[in-house]
N, C-alpha and C positions, 0 to 999 in steps of 0.2 A: 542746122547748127553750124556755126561756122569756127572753119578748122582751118587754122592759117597753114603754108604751104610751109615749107622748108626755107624756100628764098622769101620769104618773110620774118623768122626768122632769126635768120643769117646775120650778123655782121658785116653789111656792106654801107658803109658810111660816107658818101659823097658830098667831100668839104663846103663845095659850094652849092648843094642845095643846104646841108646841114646850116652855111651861113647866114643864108638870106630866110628862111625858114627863122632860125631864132630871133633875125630882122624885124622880119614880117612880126611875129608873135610880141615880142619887146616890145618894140615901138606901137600895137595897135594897143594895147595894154597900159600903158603908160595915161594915169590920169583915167580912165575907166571905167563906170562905174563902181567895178570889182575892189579895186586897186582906193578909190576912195572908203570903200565900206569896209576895206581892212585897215586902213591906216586910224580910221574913226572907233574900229573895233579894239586895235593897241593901245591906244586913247586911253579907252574906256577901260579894258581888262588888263590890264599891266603884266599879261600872261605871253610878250613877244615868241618866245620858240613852240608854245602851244600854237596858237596862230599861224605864225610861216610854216608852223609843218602840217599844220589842217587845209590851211590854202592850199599847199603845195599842193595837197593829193588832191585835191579837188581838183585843182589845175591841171594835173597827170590825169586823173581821170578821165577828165570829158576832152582832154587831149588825145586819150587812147578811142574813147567810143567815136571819134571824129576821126580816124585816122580808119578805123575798121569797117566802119559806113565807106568811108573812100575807096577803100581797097577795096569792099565787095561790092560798092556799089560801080565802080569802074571796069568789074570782068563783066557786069550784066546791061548797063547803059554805056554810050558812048560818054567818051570826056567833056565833051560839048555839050550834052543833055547836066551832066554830073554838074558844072558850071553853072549852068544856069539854074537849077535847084538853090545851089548853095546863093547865089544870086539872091534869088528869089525870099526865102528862109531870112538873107540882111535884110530886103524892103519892109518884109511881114514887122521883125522885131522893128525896126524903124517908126515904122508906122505907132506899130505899140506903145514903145515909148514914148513918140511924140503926144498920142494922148492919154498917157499917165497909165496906162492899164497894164506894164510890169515894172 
């Protein structure tokens, strides 16, 4: 089971990864699949704050389990291995998508 440590945690907030982090997430996001199947779903259900706040968590969510995989998965593999997993994990979906099969 995993039991995050104290310096997990913590409030230690470092502006310039927190910047390019929200960078990075923004910008890959933008246009998205995701991002068109809610604006399609607003559309359709005229229910907006239902919506952004059901995305959201979804969004928070697999934002946390992605963050918790890294943290544990960084005390047990090297970064380098870490890397190329998550690497590996874009090709697969990649692939996927290109033919049709998520």
């Amino acid at each position: 089971m995993f039991l995050p440590s104290q310096k997990f945690l913590a409030v230690d907030v470092d502006l310039k990864i927190f910047a390019s982090t929200f960078l990075l997430v923004f910008l890959a996001e933008l246009g998205d699949k995701t991002q068109l199947s809610i604006i399609a779903l607003s559309a359709k259900e005229k229910t907006p704050l239902t919506i952004f706040l059901s995305a959201t968590l979804a969004l928070v969510t697999a934002t946390l389990i992605a963050v918790i995989v890294g943290t544990v998965g960084a005390k047990y593999l090297p970064i380098n291995i870490v890397e190329k997993i998550a690497a590996l994990a874009f090709i697969v979906i990649g692939v996927l998508i290109f033919f049709n099969r998520i």
